[in-house]
C-alpha positions in Angstrom: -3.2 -17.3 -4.9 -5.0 -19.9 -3.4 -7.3 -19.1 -0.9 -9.6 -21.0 2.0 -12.8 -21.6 0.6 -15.0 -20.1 3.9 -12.3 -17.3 4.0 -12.5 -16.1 0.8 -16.7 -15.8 1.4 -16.7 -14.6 4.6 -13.9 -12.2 3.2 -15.5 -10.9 0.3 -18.6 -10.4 2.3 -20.7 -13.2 1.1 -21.7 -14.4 4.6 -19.5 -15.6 7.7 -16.9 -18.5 8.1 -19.9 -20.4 10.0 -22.3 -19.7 7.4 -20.0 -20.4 4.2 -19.7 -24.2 6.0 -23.7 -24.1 5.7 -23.8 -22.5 2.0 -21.5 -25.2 0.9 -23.7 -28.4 2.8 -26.8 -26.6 0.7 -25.1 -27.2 -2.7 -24.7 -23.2 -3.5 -20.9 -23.4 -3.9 -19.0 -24.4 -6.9 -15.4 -24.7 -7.5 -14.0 -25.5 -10.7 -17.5 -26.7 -12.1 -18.1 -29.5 -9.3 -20.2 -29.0 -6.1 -17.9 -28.0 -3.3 -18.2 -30.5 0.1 -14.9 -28.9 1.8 -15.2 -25.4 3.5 -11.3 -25.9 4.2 -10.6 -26.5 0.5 -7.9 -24.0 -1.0 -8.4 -22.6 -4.3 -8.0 -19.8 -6.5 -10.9 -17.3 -6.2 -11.5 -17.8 -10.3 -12.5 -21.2 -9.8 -15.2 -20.6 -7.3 -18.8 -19.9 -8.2 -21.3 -18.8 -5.4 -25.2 -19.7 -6.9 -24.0 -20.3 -10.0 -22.5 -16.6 -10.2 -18.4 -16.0 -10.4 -17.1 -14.3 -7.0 -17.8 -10.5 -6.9 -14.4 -8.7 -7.6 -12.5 -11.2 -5.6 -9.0 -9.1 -6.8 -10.2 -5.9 -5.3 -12.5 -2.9 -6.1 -11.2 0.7 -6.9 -13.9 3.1 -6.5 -14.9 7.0 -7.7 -17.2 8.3 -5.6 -19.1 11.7 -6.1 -19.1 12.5 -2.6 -22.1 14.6 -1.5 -21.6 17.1 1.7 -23.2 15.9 5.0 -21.1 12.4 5.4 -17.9 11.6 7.0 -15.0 9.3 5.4 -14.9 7.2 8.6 -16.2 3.4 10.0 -17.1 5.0 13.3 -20.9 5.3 13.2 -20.4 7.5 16.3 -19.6 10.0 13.7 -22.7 10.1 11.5 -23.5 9.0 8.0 -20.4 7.9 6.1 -19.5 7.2 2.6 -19.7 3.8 3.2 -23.2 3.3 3.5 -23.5 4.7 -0.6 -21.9 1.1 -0.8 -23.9 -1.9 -1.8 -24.1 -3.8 1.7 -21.5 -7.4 0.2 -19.0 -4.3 -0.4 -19.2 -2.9 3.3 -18.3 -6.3 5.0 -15.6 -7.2 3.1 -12.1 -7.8 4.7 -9.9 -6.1 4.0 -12.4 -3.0 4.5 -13.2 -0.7 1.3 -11.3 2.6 3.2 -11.2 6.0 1.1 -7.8 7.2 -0.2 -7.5 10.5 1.8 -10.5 12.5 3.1 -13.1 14.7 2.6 -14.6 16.3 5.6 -18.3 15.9 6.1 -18.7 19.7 4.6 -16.9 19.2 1.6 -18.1 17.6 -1.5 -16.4 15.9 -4.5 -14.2 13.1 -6.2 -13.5 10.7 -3.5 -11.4 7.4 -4.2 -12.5 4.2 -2.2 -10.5 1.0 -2.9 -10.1 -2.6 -0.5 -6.3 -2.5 -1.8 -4.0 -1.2 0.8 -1.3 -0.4 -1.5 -3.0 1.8 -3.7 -4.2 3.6 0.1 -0.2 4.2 0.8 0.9 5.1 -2.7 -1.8 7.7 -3.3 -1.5 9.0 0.0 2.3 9.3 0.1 3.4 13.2 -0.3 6.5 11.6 -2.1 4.2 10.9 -5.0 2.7 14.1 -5.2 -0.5 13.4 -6.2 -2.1 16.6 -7.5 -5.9 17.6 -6.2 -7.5 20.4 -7.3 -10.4 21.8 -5.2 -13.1 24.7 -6.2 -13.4 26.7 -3.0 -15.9 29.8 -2.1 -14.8 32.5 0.3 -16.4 34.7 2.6 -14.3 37.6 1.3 -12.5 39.0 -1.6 -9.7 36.9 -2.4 -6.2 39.3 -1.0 -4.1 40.5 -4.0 -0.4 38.7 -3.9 -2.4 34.9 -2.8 -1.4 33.4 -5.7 2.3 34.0 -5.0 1.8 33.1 -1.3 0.4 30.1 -1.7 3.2 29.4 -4.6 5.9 30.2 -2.6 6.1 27.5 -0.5 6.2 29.7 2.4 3.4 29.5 4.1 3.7 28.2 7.6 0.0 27.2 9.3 -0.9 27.7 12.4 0.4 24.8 15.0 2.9 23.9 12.1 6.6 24.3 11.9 6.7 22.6 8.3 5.5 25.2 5.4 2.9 24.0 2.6 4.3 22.4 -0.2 3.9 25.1 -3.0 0.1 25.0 -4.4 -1.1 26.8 -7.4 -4.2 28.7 -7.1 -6.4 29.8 -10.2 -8.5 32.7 -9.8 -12.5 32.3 -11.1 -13.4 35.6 -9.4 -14.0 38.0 -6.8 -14.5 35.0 -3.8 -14.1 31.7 -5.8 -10.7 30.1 -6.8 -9.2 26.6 -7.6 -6.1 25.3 -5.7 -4.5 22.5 -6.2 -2.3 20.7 -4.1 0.0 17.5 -4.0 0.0 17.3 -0.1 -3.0 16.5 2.0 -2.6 18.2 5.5 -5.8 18.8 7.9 -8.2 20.5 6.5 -5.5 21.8 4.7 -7.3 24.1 2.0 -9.8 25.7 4.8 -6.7 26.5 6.8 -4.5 28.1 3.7 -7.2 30.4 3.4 -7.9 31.2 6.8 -4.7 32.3 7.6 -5.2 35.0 5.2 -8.4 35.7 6.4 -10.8 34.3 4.4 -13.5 31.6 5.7 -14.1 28.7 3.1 -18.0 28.8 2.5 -18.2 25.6 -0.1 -15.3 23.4 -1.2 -15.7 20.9 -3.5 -12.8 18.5 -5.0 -13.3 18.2 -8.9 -9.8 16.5 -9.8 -7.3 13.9 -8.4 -4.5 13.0 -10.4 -5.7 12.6 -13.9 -9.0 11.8 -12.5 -12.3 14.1 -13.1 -16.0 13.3 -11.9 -17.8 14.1 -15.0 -21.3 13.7 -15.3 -21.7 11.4 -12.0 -24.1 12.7 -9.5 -23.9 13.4 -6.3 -23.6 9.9 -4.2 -22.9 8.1 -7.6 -20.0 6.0 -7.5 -18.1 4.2 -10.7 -16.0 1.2 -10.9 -12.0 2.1 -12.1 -9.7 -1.0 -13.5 -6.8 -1.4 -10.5 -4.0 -0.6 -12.9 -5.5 3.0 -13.2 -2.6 4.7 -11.5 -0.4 1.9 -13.2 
């Protein structure tokens, strides 16, 4: 699709509208192997070379993230440290924004997904996709006998809810440690499962979404993924 030339800069981050007019009157802009002299030239982001350098993922990024605990998955700095700032700083101005798909609280740790593609956001948010996540939780307590069924069930109403959990499978590790995996993504939704059976969440960490596992990335690492991951 063909694009503004000073739109597609200033909305792949490069620089502003105002500064893309100034980048082309220095010569720094190519398109389609000739100097560009028209900020208001349309033309398909392929074409376009920026300091003799092809435009950075002008089709859209899709992101892993190892998510480390202590940031927030927002773009309110009000809120403290975020995800966002693990980002190289071209990434963080673009427009669209990069957003995450879903959340992880600022105390939970694990495989994040960060894409500028707003339908990948909507169809890997959607609960009609069922998406599974599985997350590696820590309690405060001996797990109850008959959880696993509970939380199976489909049962289980939370507290201020009148809709019950979508049944979730939960896999034992030991005493106070367990895997659940979900294919909804309520509030704090794995905390509050547990909770209402009286059981604090002392670490959680996700280590799967979809077909999706971290690996060997470390903590605040992130990965590229081709945007036809999820097909």
């Amino acid at each position: 699709m063909s694009r503004r030339l000073d739109q597609l800069l200033a909305n792949l981050g490069y620089c502003s509208r105002r500064e893309a007019r100034a980048w082309i009157d220095d010569g720094r802009v190519e398109v389609a192997g000739r100097v560009a002299d028209d900020p208001g030239e349309k033309t398909a982001p392929g074409l376009v070379r920026v300091d003799g350098e092809p435009l950075d993922r002008p089709d859209g990024l899709l992101l892993l993230l190892h998510k480390p605990t202590g940031l927030v998955c927002s773009h309110d700095g009000r809120e403290g440290p975020s995800v966002y700032g693990l980002l190289p700083p071209r990434w963080q101005r673009r427009n669209p924004p990069v957003t995450t798909i879903g959340r992880l609280d600022k105390d939970t740790s694990g495989l994040l997904l960060l894409t500028d593609r707003s339908e990948l956001v909507h169809r890997l948010t959607s609960p009609k996709h069922k998406v599974p996540k599985i997350y590696r939780a820590t309690l405060d307590a001996d797990l109850p006998p008959g959880l696993g069924e509970l939380f199976a069930g489909g049962t289980l109403v939370l507290r201020g809810e009148t809709e019950p959990c979508a049944p979730a499978d939960l896999r034992v590790l030991g005493p106070r440690e367990a895997e659940l995996t979900l294919t909804e993504g309520r509030y704090h939704q794995v905390r509050r499962m547990f909770a209402s059976q009286g059981c604090e969440v002392l670490t959680l960490h996700r280590v799967r979404f979809g077909p999706l596992e971290l690996g060997a990335l470390a903590p605040g690492a992130w990965r590229e993924l081709p945007l036809d991951t999820f097909g």
